[in-house]
N, C-alpha and C positions, 0 to 999 in steps of 0.2 A: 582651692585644690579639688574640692569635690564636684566645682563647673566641668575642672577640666580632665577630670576623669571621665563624665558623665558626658563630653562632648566627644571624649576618644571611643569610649563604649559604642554613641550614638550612631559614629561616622564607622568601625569595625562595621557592624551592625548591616547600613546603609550600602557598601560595599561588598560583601555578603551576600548582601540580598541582589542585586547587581551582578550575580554570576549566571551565564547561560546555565539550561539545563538541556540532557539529551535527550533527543527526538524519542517518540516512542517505537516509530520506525523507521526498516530503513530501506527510501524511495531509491537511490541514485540518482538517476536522469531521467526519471517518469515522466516531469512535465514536459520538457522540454521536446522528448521526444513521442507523446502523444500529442502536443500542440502540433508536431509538423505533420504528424499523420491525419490531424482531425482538418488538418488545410491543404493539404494534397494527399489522397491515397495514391499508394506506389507500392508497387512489390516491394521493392529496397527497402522503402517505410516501414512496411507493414514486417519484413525481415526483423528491420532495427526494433521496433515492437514488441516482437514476440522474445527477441534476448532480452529484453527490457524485463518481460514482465516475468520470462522463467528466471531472470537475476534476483529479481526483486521475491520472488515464491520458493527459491532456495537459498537465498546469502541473508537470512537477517540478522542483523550484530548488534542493533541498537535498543533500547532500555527493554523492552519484551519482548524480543527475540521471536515471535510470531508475526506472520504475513497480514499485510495490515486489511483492515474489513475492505470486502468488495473486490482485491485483489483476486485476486483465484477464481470471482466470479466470471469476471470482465478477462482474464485469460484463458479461463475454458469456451467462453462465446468466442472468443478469435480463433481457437485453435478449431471449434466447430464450423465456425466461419471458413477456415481455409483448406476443409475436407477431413481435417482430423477426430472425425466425431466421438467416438469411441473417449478418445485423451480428454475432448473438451468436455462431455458430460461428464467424465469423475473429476474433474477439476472444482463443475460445477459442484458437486455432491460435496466437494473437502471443504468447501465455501459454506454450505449448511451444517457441517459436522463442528468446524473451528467457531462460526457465530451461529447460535441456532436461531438467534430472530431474527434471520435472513428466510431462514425455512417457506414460509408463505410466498415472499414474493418469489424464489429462485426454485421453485418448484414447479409454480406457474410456466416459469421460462423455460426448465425441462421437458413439460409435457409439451408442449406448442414446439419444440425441435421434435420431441419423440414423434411425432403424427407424420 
């Protein structure tokens, strides 16, 4: 009696443990659509891109609701990239403000656009 309690506990247990958990963010179609961009550049691309990355820096739903590291970094360099400099440096800046031991390296990359 007591095996077979101890084998039902075991297997509850085992099963249990066996459950996904949720993401801590949430990408959408990140990879998919920076893979096609990082193998053909295209305005269309880089289009599909940029809704990509503002979906991804204002929709987050999943387990911390915060934009995930390096996100915001890598959206303000494109939006600087594509003329929009002003947008793309405070992106950078929200990028140092959300992880601050980013600070060193993305400040670097501020000054080297600022000049």
């Amino acid at each position: 009696m007591i095996k077979k309690i101890l084998f039902a506990g075991v297997c509850v247990f085992l099963l249990a443990s066996c459950s996904t958990t949720k993401p801590l963010y949430s990408w959408y179609n990140y990879e998919d659509v920076t893979y096609q961009y990082s193998k053909k550049t295209t305005e269309e691309l880089q289009v599909k891109v940029l809704e990509q990355y503002q979906k991804i820096t204002t929709r987050q739903k999943d387990l911390r609701k915060v934009v995930p590291p390096g996100m915001y970094a890598e959206y303000g360099f494109l939006l600087y990239k594509t003329g929009k400099k002003e947008e793309g440096l405070s992106f950078l800046k929200q990028e140092v403000k959300l992880y601050p031991e980013s600070e060193k390296y993305i400040s670097r990359i501020i000054k080297q656009l600022e000049q």
